[in-house]
FIPAPA-280294 format. One record per residue (C-alpha): x, y, z; residue in three letters; residue number from 1. Coordinates in steps of 0.05 Angstrom, whole numbers, m for minus. Layout:
N
<pt><X>X</X><Y>Y</Y><Z>Z</Z><drenza>ALA</drenza><vopa>NUM</vopa></pt>
...
END
This chain:
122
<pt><X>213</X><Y>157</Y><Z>312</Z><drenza>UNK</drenza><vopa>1</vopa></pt>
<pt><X>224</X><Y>177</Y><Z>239</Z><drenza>UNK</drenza><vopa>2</vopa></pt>
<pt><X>163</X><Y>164</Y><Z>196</Z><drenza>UNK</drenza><vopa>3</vopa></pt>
<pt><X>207</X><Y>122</Y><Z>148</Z><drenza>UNK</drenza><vopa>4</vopa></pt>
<pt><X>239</X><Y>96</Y><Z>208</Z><drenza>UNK</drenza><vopa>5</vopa></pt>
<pt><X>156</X><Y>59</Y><Z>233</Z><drenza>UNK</drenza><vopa>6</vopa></pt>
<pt><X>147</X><Y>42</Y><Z>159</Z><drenza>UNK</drenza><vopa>7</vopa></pt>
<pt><X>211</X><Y>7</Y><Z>142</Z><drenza>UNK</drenza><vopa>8</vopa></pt>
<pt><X>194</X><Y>m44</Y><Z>174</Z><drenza>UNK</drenza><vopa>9</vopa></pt>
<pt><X>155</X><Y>m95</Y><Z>129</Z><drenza>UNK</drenza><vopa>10</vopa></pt>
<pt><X>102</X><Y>m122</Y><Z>184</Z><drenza>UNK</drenza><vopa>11</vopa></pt>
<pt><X>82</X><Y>m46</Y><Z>201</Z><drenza>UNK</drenza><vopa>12</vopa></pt>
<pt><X>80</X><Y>m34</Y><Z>120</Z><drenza>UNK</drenza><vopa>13</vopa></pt>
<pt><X>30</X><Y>m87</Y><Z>112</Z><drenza>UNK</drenza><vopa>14</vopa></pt>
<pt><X>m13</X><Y>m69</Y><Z>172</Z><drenza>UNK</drenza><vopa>15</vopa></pt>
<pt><X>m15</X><Y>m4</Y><Z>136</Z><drenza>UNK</drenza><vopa>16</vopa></pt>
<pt><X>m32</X><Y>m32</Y><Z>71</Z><drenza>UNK</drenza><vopa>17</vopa></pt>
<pt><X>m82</X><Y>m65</Y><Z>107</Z><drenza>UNK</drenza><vopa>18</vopa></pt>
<pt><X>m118</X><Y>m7</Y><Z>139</Z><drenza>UNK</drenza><vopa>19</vopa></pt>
<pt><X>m115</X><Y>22</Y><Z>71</Z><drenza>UNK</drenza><vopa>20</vopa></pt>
<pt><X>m176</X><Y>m14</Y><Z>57</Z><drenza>UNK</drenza><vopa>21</vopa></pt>
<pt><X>m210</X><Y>10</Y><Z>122</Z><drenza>UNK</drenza><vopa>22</vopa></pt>
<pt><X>m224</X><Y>0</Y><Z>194</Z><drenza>UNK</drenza><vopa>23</vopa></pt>
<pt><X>m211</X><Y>m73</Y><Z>213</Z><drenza>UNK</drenza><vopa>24</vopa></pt>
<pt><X>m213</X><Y>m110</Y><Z>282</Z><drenza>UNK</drenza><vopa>25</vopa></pt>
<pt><X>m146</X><Y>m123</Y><Z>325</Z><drenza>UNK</drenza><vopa>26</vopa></pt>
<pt><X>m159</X><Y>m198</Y><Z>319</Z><drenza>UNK</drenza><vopa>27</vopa></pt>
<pt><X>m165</X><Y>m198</Y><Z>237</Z><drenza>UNK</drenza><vopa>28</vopa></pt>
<pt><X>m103</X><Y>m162</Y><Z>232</Z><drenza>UNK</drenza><vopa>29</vopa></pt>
<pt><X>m70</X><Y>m203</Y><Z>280</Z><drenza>UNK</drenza><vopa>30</vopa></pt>
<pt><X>m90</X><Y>m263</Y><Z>246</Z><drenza>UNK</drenza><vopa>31</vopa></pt>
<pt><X>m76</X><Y>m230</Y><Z>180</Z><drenza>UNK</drenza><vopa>32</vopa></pt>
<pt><X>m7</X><Y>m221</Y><Z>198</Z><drenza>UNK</drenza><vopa>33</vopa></pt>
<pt><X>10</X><Y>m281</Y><Z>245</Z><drenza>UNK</drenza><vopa>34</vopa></pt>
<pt><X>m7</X><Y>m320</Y><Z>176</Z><drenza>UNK</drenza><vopa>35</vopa></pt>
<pt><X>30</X><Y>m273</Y><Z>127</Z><drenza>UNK</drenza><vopa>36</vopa></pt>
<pt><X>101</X><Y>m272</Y><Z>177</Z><drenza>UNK</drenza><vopa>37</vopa></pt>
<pt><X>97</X><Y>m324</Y><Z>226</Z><drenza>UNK</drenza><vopa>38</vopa></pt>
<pt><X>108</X><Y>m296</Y><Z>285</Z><drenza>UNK</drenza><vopa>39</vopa></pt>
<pt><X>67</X><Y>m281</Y><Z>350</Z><drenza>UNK</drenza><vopa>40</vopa></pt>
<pt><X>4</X><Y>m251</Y><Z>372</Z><drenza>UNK</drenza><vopa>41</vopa></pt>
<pt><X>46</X><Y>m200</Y><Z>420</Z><drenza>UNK</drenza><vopa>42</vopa></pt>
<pt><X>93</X><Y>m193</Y><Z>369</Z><drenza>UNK</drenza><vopa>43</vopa></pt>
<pt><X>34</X><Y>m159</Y><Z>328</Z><drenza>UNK</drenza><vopa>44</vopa></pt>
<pt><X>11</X><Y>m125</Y><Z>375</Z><drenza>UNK</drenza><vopa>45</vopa></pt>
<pt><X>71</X><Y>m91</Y><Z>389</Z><drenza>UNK</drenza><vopa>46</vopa></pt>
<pt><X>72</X><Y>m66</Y><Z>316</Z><drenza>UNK</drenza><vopa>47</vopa></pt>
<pt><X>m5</X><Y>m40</Y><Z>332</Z><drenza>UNK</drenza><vopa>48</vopa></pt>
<pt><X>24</X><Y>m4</Y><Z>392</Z><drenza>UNK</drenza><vopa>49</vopa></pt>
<pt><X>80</X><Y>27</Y><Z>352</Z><drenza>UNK</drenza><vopa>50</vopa></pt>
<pt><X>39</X><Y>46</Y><Z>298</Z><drenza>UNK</drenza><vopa>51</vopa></pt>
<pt><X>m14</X><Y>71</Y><Z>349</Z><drenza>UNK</drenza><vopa>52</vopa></pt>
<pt><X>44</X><Y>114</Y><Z>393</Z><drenza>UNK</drenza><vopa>53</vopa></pt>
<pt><X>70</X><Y>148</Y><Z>327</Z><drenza>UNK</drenza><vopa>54</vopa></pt>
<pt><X>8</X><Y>176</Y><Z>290</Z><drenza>UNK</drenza><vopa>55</vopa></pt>
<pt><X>m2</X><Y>125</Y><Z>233</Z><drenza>UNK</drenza><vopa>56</vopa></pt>
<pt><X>m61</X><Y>83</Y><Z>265</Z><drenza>UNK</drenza><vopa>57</vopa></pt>
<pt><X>m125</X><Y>99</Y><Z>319</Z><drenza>UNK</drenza><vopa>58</vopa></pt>
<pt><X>m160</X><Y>54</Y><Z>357</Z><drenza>UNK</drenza><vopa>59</vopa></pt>
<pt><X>m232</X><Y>57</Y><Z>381</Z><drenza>UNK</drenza><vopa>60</vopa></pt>
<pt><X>m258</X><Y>4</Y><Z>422</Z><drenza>UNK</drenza><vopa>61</vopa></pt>
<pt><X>m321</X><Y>m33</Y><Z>411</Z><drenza>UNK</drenza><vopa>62</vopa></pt>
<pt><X>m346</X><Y>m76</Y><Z>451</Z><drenza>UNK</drenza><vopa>63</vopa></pt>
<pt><X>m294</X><Y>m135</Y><Z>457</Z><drenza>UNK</drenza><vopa>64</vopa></pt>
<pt><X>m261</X><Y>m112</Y><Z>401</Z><drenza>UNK</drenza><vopa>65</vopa></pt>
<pt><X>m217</X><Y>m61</Y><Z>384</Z><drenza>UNK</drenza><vopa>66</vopa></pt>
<pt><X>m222</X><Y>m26</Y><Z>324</Z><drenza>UNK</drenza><vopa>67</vopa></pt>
<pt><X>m153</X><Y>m4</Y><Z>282</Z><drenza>UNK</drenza><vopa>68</vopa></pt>
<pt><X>m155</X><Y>54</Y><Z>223</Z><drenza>UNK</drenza><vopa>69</vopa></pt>
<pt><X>m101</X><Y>91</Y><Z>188</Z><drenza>UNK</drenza><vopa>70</vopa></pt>
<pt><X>m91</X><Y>161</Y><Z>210</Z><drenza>UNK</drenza><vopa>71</vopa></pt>
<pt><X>m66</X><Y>200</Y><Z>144</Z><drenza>UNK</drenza><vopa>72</vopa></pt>
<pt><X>m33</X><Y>258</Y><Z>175</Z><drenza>UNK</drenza><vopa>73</vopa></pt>
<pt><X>44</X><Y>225</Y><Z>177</Z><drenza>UNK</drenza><vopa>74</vopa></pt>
<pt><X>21</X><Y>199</Y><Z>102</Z><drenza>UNK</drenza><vopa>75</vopa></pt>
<pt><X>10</X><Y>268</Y><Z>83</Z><drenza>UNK</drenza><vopa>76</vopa></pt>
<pt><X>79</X><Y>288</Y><Z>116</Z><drenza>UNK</drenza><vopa>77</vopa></pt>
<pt><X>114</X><Y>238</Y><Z>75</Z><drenza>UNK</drenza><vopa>78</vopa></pt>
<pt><X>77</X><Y>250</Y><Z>9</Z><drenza>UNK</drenza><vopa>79</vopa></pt>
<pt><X>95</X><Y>328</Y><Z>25</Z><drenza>UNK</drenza><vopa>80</vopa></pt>
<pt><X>168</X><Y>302</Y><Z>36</Z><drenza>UNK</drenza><vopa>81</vopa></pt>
<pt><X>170</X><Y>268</Y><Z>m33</Z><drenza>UNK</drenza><vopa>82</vopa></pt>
<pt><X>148</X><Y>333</Y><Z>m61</Z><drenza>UNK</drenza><vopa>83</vopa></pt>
<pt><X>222</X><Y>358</Y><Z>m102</Z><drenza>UNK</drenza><vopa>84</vopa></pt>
<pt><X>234</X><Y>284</Y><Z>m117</Z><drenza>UNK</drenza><vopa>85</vopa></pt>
<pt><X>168</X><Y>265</Y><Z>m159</Z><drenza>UNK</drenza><vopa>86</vopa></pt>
<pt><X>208</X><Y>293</Y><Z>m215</Z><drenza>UNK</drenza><vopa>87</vopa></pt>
<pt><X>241</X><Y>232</Y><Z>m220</Z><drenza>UNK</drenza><vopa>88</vopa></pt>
<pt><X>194</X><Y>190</Y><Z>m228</Z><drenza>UNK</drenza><vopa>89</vopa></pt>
<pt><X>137</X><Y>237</Y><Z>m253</Z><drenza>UNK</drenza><vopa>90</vopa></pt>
<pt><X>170</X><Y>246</Y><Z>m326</Z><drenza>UNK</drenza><vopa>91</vopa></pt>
<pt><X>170</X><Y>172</Y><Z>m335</Z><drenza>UNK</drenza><vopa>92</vopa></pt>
<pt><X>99</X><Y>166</Y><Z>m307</Z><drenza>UNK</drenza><vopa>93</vopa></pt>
<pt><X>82</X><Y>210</Y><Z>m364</Z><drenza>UNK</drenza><vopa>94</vopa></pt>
<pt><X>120</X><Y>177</Y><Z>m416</Z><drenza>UNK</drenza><vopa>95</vopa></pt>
<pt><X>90</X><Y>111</Y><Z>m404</Z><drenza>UNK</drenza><vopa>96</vopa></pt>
<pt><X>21</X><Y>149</Y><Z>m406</Z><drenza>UNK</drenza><vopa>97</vopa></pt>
<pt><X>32</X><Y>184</Y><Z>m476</Z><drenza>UNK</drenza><vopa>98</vopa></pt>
<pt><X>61</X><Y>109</Y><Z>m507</Z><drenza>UNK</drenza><vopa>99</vopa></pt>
<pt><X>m1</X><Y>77</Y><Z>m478</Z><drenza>UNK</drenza><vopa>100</vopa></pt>
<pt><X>m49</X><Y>135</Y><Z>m508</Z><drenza>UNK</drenza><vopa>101</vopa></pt>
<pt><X>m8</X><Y>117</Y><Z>m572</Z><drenza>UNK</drenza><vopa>102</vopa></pt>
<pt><X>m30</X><Y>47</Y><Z>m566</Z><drenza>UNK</drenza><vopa>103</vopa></pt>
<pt><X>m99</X><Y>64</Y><Z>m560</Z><drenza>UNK</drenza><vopa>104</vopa></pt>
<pt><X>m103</X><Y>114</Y><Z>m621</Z><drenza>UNK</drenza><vopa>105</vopa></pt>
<pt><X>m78</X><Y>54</Y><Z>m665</Z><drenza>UNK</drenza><vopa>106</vopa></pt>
<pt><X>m121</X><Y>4</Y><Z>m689</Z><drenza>UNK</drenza><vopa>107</vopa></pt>
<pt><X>m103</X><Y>m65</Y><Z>m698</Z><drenza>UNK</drenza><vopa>108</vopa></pt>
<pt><X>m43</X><Y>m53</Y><Z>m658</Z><drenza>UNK</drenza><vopa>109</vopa></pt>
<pt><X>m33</X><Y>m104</Y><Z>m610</Z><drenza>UNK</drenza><vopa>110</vopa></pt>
<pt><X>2</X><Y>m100</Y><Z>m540</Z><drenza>UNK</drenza><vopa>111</vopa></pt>
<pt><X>65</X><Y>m130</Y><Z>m540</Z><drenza>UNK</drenza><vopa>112</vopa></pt>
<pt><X>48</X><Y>m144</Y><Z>m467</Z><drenza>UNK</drenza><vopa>113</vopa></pt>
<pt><X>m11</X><Y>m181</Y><Z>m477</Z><drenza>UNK</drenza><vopa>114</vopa></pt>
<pt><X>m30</X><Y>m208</Y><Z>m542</Z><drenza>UNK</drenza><vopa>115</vopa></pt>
<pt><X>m20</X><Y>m272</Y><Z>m568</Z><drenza>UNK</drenza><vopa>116</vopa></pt>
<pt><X>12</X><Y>m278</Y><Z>m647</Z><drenza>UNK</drenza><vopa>117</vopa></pt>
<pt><X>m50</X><Y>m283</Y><Z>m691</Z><drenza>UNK</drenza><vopa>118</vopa></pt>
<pt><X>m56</X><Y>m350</Y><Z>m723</Z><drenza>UNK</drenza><vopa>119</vopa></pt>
<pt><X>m71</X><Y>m339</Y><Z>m808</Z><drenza>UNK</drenza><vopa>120</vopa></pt>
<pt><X>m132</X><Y>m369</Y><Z>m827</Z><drenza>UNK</drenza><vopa>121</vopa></pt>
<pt><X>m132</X><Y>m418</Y><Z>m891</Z><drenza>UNK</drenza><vopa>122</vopa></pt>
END
């Protein structure tokens, strides 16, 4: 299966997401995720197993429990993949960052994002 294929689906996305943060237990992420989409225990499991059979998760078991981590290798094959089209989005990474370096260099100046109008003092 495709990489964008496993991740396309929104349930493996957000076990993914999940793992980002680091090695969690079968059960948590099948509670995580029961709670999140509604649906079943062998449902998630069967997302674990794709995930598993495809390269973007490991398992180690501990005990009772078995352990679930990202493997980064078909990450690294998609972020290699998006190499000739960060251009597109790149340029207005960059313009964002020199407007927000412009905000900073200006005292007084206030976000228009975040500030509140300044109330005049009698």
């Amino acid at each position: 299966m495709h990489a964008f294929g496993i991740l396309g689906d929104p349930v493996r996305r957000r076990i993914v997401e999940l793992l980002s943060d680091g090695e969690r237990a079968a059960g948590e992420l099948g509670a995580t995720i029961q709670d999140e989409f509604g649906i079943s225990q062998p449902a998630v499991s069967q997302h674990l197993r794709v995930l598993r059979e495809n390269g973007f998760a490991t398992v180690r078991v501990a005990g009772p429990r078995r352990l679930y981590a990202i493997d980064s290798h078909p990450l690294a094959e998609i972020a290699r993949w998006l190499t000739p089209y960060r251009r597109f989005f790149n340029q207005r990474l960059d313009a964002l960052g020199t407007e927000v370096q412009r905000g900073k260099s200006r005292p007084g100046r206030r976000s228009r994002l975040n500030s509140q109008p300044r109330e005049d003092k009698p």
